[in-house]
N, C-alpha and C positions, 0 to 999 in steps of 0.2 A: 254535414255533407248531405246532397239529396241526389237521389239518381234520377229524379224526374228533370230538378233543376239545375245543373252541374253549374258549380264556379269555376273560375280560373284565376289566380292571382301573380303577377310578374310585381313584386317588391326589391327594392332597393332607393338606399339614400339618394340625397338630391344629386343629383351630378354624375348617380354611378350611369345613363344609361339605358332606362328602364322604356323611354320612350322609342329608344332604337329599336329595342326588343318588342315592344308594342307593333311598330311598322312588320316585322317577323311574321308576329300573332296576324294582325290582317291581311296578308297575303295568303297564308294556309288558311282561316278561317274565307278568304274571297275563294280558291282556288278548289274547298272542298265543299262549297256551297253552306256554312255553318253561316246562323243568323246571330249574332253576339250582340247581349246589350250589354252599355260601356259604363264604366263609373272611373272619373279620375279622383287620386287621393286627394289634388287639392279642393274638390268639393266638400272635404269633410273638415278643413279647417274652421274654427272657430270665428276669427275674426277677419276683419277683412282688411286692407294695407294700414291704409288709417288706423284703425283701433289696433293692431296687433301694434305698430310702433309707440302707442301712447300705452299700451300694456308691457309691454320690455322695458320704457322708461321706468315707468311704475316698482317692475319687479327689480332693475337694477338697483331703485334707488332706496328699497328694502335691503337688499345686498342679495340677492340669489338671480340666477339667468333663467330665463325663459324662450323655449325656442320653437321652429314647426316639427321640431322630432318627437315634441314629449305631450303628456297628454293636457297642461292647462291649455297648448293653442289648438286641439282640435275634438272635432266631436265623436269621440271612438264609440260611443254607446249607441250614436245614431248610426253608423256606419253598421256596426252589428245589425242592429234592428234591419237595415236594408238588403244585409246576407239576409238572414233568418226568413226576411220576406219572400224574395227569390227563389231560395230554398225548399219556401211549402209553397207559393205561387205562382211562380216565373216573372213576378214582376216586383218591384221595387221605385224608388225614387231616385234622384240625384237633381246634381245645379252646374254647373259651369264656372271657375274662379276666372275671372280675365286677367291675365298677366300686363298684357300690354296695351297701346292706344288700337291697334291692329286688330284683334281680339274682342277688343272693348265695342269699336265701332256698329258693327250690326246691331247691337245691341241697344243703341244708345247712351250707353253708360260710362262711368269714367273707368279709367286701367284699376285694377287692384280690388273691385269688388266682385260681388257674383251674384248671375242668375237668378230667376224665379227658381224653385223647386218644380219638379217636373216627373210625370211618369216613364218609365224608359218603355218601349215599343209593346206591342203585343205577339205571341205567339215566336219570340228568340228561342233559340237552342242553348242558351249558356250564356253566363253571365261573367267578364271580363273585366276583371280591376288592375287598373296601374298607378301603384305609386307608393309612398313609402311605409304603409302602415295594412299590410294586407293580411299578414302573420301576427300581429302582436297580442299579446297575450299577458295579461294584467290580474291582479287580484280582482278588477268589475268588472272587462271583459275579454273573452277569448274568441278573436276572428279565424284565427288557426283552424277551431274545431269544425268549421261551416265549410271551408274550402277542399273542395275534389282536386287541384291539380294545382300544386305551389310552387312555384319558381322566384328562387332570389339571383338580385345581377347584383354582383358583389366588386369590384375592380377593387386592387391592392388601394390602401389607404392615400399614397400618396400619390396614383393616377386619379384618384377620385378629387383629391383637390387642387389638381393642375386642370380638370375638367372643369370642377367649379369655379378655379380662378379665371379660367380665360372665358365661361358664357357671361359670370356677373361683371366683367370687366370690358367686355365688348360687345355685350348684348344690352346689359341695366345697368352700362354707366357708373357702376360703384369701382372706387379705387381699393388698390391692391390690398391698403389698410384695413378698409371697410371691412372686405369679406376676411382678412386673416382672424378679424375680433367676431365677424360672424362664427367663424367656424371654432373660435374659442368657446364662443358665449354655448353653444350648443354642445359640447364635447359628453358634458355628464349626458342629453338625452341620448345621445349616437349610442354612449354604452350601454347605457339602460333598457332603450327602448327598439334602438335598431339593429345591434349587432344581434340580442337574442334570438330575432325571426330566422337568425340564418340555419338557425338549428331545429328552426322546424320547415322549413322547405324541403321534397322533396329532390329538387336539382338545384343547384348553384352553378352558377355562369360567373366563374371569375377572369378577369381581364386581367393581365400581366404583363408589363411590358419588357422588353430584351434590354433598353437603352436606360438611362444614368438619370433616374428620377429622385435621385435623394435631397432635392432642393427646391419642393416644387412654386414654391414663391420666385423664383427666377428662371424658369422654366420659359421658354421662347415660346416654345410650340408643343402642343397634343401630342404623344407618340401614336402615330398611327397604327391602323390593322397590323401592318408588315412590317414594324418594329414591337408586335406583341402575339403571347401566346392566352389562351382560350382553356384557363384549366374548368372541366365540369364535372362534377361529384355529386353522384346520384345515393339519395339515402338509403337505399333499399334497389340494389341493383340486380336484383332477381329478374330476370326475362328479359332485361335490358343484352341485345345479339351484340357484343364487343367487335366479336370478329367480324361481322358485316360493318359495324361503324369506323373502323379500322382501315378496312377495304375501300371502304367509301369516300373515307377522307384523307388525301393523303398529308405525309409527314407526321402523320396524328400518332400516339404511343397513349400506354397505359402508364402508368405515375405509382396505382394503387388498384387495388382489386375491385374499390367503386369507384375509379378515377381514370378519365381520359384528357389529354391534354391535345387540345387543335391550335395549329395557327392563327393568328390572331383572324387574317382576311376570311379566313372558311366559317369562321361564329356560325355567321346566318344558316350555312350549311347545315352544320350540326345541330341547330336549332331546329329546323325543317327537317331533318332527318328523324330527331330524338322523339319531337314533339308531337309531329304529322299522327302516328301510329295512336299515341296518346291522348289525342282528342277525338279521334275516330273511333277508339274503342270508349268513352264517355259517349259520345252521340248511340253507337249500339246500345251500349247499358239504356239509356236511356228511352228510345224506341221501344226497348224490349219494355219498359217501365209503362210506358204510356200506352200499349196493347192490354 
């Protein structure tokens, strides 16, 4: 953690999210004048489309899975080393993965690979990571330990994969089969490497929906905002004002004595609400650091 160069981390699995929450993050960071440089998790993948499918073949036909939750497909050690930089610097590295031909094009390059390496801006206020490996914590390395301000976006197991069946199947063209063996082939790292971050965030954003998701391979449609509720569990809810968040949100209840549950449509609210105070008081600390 450094009070000169605060991080921020929003983590969760592919699907859960995390990007929505990213839009959240830029809005308060534009609205409070904070300078953030950015790092997305899929810069820290190991291989690029190519070589990751000619390494799953590989590893299948050894007999064990291989997936982007666990650490043969990415580079966790470099990702460390680029907190740690930040940390004592404020500056650091990152690259860009292109997803798509859309993405890919400015670049000249094809979909599926990434970027030159590059240094992120000079003189940011905080450094901003999204994606799914921001918490994880290994016997070689712990990104938990470097981070000032941890948020994991968590949706109930089976919104998260009625999420990912419907962007991989009407965004990247994979049929329904494809991604059900994707999310098999991955299951050991989900448990392994993703579920444990949730227990070192300091807030959790989980998405629950009110409507009949026990099947999500048939699933029509996304339950939306206003068929879901917004449980958030603060680890350490010391100073966190209930009653004014309360007030502020309506329909909102407590669950648990570190637990408020919002409507699903208010998230953003409560986000902005919870968050705003929380980044403002990291810019003070950190002013005060830099005098």
């Amino acid at each position: 953690m450094s009070r000169r160069h605060p991080i921020i981390v929003v983590t969760g699995s592919s699907g859960a999210g995390t990007s929505t929450v990213k839009s959240t993050f830029d809005t308060i960071f534009r609205r409070e004048g904070v300078r953030a440089a950015v790092i997305e998790g899929d810069a820290f993948h190991r291989y690029n489309r190519v070589e990751m499918k000619s390494r799953m073949a590989q590893a299948e036909a050894l007999g064990h899975s291989m997936s982007h939750f666990g650490p043969e497909a990415n580079e966790w050690e470099e990702l460390e080393q680029q907190f740690r930089a930040y940390g004592e610097t404020g500056r650091c590295r990152t690259r860009y993965y292109l997803h798509n031909d859309e993405e890919a094009q400015p670049y000249g390059q094809p979909a599926g690979t990434f970027t030159s390496w590059q240094d992120t801006p000079v003189d940011t206020d905080l450094l901003f990571y999204e994606g799914l490996h921001g918490c994880v914590k290994t016997d070689e390395v712990n990104l938990a330990r470097h981070v000032d301000l941890k948020i994991g976006v968590v949706p109930i197991i089976n919104l998260e994969w009625i999420q990912k069946i419907h962007r991989d199947t009407k965004s990247r063209g994979y049929s329904k089969e494809a991604v059900a063996d994707t999310i098999l082939r991955r299951m050991h790292d989900y448990v392994h490497y993703i579920c444990p971050q949730f227990g070192e965030t300091d807030i959790n954003f989980q998405r629950v929906p009110v409507v009949d998701t026990s099947n999500p391979f048939i699933a029509r449609d996304i339950p939306s905002a206003g068929e879901s509720m917004t449980v958030i569990r603060f680890k350490n809810p010391r100073g966190i004002d209930f009653p004014y968040l309360l007030s502020m949100i309506g329909d909102s209840f407590m669950s648990r004595a570190n637990t408020i549950v919002v409507p699903g449509g208010k998230m953003d609210l409560a986000m902005q609400l919870i968050l705003t105070p929380m980044i403002l008081r990291l810019m003070e600390i950190r002013r005060a650091q830099m005098q």
